[in-house]
MARFI-115628 format. One record per residue (C-alpha): x, y, z; residue in one letter; residue number from 0. Coordinates in steps of 0.1 Angstrom, whole numbers, plus 2048, in hexadecimal, padded with zeros to 3 digits. Example, Ala and Ser with C-alpha at 12.3 -4.5 7.8 and 13.67 -1.06 7.14 Angstrom:
<bapa><X>87B</X><Y>7D3</Y><Z>84E</Z><resn>A</resn><resi>0</resi></bapa>
<bapa><X>889</X><Y>7F5</Y><Z>847</Z><resn>S</resn><resi>1</resi></bapa>
end
This chain:
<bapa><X>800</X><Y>800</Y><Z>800</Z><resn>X</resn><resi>0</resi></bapa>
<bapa><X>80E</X><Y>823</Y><Z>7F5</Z><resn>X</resn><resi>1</resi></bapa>
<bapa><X>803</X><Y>840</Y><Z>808</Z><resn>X</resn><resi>2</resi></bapa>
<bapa><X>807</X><Y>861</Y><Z>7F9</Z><resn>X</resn><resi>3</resi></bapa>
<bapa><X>802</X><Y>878</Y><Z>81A</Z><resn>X</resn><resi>4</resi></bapa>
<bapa><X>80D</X><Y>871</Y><Z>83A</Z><resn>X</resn><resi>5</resi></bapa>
<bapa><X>7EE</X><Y>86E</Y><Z>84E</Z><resn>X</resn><resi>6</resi></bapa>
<bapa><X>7E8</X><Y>851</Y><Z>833</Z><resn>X</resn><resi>7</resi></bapa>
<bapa><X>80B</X><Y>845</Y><Z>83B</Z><resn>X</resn><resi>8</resi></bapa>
<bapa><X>800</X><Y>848</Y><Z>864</Z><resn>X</resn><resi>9</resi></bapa>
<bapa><X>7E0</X><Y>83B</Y><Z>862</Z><resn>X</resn><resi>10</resi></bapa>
<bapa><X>7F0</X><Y>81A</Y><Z>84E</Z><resn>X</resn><resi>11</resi></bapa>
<bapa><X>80B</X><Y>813</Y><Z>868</Z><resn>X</resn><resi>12</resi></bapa>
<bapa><X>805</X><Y>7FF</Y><Z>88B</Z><resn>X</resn><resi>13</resi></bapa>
<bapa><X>810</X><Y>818</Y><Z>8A6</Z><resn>X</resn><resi>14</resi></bapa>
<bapa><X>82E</X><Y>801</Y><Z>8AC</Z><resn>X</resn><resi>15</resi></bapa>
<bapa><X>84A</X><Y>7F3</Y><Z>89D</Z><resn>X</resn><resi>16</resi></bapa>
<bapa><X>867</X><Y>800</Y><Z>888</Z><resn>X</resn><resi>17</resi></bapa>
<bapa><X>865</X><Y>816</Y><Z>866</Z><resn>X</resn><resi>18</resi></bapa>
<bapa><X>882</X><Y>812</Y><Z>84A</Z><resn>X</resn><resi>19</resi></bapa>
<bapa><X>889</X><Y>836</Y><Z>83C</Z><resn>X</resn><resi>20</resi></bapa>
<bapa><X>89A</X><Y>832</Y><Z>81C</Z><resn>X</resn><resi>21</resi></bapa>
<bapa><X>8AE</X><Y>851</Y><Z>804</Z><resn>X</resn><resi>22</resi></bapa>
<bapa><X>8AC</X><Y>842</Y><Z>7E1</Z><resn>X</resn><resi>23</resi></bapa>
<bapa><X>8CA</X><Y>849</Y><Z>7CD</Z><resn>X</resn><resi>24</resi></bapa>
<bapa><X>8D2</X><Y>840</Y><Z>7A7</Z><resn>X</resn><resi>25</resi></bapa>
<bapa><X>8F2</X><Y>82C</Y><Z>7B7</Z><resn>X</resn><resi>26</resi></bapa>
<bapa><X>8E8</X><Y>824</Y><Z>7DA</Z><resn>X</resn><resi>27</resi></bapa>
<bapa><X>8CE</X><Y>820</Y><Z>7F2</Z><resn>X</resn><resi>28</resi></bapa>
<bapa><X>8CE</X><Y>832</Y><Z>815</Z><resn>X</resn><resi>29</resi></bapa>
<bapa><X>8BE</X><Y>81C</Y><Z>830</Z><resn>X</resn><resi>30</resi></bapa>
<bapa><X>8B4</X><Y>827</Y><Z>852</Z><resn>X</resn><resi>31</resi></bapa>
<bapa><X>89E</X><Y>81B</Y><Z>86B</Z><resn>X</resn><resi>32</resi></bapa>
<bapa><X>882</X><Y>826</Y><Z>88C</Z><resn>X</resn><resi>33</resi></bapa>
<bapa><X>881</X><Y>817</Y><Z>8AD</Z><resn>X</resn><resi>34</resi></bapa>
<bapa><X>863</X><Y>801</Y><Z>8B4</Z><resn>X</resn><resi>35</resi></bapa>
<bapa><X>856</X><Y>821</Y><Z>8C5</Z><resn>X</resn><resi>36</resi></bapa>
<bapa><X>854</X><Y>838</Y><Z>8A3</Z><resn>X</resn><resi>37</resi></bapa>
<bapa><X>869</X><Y>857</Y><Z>8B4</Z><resn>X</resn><resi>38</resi></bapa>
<bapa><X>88E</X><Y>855</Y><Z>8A8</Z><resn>X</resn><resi>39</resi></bapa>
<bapa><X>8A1</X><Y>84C</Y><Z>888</Z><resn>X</resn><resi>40</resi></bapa>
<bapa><X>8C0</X><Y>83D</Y><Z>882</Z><resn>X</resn><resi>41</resi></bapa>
<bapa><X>8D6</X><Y>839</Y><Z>864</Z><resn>X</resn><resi>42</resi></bapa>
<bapa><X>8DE</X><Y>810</Y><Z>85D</Z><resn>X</resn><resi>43</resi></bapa>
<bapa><X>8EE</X><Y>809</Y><Z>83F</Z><resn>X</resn><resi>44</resi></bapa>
<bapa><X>8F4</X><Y>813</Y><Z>816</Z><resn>X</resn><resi>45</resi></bapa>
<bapa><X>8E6</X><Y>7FA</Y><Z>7FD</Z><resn>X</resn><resi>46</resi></bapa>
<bapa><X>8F8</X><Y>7FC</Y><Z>7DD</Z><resn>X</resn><resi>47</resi></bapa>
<bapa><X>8E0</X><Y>7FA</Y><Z>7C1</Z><resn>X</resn><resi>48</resi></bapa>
<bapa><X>8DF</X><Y>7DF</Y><Z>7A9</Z><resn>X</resn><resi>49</resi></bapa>
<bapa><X>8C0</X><Y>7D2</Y><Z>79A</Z><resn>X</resn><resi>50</resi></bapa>
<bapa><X>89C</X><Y>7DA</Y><Z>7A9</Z><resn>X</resn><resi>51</resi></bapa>
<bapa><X>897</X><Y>7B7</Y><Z>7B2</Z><resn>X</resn><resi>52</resi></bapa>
<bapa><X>8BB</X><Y>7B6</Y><Z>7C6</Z><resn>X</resn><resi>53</resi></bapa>
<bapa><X>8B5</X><Y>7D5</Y><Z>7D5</Z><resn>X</resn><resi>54</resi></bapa>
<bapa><X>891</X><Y>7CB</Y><Z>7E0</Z><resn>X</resn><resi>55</resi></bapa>
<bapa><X>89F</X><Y>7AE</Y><Z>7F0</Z><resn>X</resn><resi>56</resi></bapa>
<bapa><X>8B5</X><Y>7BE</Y><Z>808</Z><resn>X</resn><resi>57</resi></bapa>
<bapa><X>89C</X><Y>7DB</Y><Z>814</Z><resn>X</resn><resi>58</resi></bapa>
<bapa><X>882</X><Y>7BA</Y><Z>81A</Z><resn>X</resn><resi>59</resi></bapa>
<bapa><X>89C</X><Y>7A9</Y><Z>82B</Z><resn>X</resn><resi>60</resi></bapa>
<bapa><X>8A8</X><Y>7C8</Y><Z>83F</Z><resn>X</resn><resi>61</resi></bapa>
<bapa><X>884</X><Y>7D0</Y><Z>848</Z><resn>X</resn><resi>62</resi></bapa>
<bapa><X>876</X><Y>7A8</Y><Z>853</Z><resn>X</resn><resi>63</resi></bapa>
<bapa><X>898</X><Y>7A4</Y><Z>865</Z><resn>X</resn><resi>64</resi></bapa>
<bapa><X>892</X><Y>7C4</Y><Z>87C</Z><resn>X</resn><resi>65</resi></bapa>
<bapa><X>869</X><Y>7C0</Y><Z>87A</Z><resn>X</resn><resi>66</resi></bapa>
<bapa><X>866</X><Y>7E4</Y><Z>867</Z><resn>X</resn><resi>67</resi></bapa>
<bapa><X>83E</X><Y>7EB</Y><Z>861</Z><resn>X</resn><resi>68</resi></bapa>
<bapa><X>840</X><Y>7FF</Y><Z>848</Z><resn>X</resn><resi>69</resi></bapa>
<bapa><X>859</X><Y>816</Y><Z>82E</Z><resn>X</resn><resi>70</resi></bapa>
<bapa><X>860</X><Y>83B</Y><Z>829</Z><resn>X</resn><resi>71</resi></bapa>
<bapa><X>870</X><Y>845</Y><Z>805</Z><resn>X</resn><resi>72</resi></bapa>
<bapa><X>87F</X><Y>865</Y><Z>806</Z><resn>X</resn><resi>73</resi></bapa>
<bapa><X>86A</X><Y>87D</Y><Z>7E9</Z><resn>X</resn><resi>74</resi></bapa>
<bapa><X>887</X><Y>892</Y><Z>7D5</Z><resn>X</resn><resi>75</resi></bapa>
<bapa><X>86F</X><Y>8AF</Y><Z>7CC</Z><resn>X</resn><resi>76</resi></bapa>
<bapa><X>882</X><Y>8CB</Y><Z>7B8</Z><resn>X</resn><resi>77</resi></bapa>
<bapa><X>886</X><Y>8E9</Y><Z>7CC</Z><resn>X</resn><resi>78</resi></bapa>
<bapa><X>868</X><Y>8F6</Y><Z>7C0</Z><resn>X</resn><resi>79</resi></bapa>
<bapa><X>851</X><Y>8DB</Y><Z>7C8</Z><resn>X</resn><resi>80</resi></bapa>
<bapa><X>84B</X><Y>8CC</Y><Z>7A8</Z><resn>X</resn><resi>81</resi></bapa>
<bapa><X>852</X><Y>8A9</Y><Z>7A2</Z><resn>X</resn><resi>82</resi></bapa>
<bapa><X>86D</X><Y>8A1</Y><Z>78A</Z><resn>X</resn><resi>83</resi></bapa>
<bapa><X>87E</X><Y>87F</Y><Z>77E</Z><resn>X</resn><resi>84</resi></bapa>
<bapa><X>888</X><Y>873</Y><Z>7A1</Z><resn>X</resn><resi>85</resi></bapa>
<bapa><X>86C</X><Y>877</Y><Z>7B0</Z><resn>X</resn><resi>86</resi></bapa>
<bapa><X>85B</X><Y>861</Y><Z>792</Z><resn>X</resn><resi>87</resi></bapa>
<bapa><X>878</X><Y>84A</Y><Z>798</Z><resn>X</resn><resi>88</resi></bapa>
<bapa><X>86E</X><Y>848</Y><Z>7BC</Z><resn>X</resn><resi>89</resi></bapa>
<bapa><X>84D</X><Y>842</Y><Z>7B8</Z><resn>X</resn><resi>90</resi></bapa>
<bapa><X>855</X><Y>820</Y><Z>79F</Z><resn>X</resn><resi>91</resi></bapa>
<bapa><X>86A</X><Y>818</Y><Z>7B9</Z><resn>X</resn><resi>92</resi></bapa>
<bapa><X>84B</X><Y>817</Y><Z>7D3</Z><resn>X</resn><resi>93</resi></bapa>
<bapa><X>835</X><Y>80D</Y><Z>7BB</Z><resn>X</resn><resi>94</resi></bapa>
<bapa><X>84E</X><Y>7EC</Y><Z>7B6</Z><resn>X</resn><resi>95</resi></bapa>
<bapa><X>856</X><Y>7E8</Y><Z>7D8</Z><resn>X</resn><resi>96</resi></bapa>
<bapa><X>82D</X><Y>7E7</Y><Z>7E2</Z><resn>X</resn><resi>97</resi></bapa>
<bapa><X>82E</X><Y>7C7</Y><Z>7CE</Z><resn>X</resn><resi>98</resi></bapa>
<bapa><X>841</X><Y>7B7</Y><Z>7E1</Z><resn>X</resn><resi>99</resi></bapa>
<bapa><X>835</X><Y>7C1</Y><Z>804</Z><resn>X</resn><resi>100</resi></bapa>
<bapa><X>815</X><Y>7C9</Y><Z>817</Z><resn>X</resn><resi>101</resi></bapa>
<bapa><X>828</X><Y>7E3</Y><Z>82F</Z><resn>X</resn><resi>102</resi></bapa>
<bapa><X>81B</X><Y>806</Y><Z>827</Z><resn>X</resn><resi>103</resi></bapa>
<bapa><X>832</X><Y>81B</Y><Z>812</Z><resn>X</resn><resi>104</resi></bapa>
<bapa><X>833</X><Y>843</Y><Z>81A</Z><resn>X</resn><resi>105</resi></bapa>
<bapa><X>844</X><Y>85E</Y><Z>809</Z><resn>X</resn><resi>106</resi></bapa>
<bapa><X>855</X><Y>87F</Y><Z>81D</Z><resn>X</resn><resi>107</resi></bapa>
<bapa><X>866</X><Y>89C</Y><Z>80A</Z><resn>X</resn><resi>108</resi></bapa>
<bapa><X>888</X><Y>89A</Y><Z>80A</Z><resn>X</resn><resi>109</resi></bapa>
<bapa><X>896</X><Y>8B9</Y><Z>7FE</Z><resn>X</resn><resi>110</resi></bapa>
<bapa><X>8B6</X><Y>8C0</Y><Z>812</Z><resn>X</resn><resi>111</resi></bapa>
<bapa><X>8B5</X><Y>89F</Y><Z>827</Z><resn>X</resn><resi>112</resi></bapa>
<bapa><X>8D9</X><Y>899</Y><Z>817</Z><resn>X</resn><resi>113</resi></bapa>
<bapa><X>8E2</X><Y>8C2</Y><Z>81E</Z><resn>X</resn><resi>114</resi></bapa>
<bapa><X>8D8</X><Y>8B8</Y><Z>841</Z><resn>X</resn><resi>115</resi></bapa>
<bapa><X>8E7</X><Y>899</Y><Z>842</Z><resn>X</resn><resi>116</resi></bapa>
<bapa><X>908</X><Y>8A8</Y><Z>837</Z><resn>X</resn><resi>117</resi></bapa>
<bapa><X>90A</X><Y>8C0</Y><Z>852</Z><resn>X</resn><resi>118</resi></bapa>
<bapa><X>900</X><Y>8AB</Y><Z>86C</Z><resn>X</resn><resi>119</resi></bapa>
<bapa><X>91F</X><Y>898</Y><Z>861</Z><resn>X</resn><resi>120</resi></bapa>
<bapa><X>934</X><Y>8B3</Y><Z>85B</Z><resn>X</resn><resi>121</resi></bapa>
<bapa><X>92C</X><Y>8C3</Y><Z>87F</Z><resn>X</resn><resi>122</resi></bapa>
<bapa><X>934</X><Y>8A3</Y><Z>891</Z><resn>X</resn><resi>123</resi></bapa>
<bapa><X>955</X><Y>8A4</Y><Z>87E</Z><resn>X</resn><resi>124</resi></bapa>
<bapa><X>953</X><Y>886</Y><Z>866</Z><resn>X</resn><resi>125</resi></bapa>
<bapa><X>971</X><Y>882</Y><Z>851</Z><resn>X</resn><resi>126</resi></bapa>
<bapa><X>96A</X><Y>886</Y><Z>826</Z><resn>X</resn><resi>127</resi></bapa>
<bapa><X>96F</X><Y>861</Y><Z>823</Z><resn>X</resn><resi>128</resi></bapa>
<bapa><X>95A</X><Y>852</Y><Z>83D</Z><resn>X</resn><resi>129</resi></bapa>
<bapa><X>93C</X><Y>86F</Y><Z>830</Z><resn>X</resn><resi>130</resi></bapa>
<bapa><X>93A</X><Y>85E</Y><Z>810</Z><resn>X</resn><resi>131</resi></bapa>
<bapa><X>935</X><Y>83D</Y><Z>820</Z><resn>X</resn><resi>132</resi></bapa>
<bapa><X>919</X><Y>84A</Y><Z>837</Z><resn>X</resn><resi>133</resi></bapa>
<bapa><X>906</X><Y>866</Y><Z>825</Z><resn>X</resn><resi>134</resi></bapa>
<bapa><X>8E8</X><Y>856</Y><Z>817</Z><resn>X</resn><resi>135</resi></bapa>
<bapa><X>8DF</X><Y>83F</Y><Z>83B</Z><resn>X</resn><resi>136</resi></bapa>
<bapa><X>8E4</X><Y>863</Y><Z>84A</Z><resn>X</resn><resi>137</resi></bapa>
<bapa><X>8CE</X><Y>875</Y><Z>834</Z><resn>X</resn><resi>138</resi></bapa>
<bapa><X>8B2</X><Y>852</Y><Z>833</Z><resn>X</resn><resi>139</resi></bapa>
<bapa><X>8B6</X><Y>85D</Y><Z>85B</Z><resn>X</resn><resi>140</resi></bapa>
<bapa><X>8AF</X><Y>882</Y><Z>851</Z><resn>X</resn><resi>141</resi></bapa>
<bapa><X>88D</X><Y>873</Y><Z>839</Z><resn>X</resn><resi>142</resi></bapa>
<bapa><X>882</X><Y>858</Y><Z>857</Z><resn>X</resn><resi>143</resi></bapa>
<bapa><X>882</X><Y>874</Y><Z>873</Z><resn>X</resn><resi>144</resi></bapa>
<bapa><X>871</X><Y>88D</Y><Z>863</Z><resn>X</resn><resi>145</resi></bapa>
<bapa><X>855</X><Y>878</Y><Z>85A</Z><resn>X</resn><resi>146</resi></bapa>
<bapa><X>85D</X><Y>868</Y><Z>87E</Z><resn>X</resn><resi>147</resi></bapa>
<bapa><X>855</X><Y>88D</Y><Z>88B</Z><resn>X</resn><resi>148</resi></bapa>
<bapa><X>834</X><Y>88F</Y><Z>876</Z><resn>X</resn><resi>149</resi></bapa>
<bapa><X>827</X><Y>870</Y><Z>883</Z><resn>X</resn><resi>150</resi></bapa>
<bapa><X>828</X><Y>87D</Y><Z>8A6</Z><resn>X</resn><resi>151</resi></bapa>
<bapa><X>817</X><Y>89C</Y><Z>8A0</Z><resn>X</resn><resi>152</resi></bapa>
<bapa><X>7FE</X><Y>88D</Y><Z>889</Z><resn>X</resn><resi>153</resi></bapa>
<bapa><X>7F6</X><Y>870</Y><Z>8A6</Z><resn>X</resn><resi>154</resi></bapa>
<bapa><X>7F0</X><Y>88D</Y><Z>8C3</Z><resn>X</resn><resi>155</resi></bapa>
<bapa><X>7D8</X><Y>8A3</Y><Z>8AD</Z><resn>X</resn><resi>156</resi></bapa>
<bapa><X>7C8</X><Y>880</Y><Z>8AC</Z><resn>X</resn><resi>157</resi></bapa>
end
């Protein structure tokens, strides 16, 4: 199940239990996960990107092995708001991936998540290399908590 807004994306998920955040790229995959609880985000691991079907896998695997209930793809609107090609490539991706599971899939605009991310990295005083390594779990991280932080605030207007 895709849902467009989060109050769809809320309304789909059990109160409890982890949520994967992933920042699609054309050459890796960013992959963080919740707590059980649905308050904080932390940054996991990079898939390199292969196929669809290899990179499905993994997330699947990822997401049974740590009981995730549902996923969070990172929107790249343009600055502007409109949608361009990666935000259609994003939406394929869910689209694909909604095949293969019955978690909910949500969406949560992701403009600057890897500006953020590379702050955050370059204020705790993360070295160039080790920045590569890391940047797209941190800014997944960046995607999963603010949606993590919408989910609160939509459940106590509730």
């Amino acid at each position: 199940m895709i849902c467009e807004t989060a109050e769809e994306f809320a309304a789909a998920l059990p109160r409890a239990g982890g949520i994967m955040g992933l920042d699609l790229g054309t050459r890796t995959i960013g992959v963080a996960v919740s707590d059980g609880l649905q308050s904080v985000a932390s940054p996991l691991e990079v898939v390199r990107r292969k196929k669809f079907g290899l990179d499905a896998a993994r997330l699947l695997e990822l997401a049974q092995g740590r009981a995730m209930v549902g996923f969070v793809l990172g929107l790249p609107f343009n600055m502007d708001g409109s949608e361009g090609p990666r935000c259609q490539s994003t939406r394929g991706f869910a689209r694909n991936l909604s095949r293969l599971t019955d978690l909910p899939i949500g969406y949560w605009d992701e403009r600057l998540s890897t500006v953020a991310a590379e702050r955050a990295l370059l204020e705790s005083d993360t070295s160039r290399k080790r920045r590569a390594e890391i940047i797209d779990q941190v800014a997944a991280s960046v995607i999963l908590q603010g949606l993590l932080d919408r989910l609160g605030v939509i459940r106590r207007a509730a």
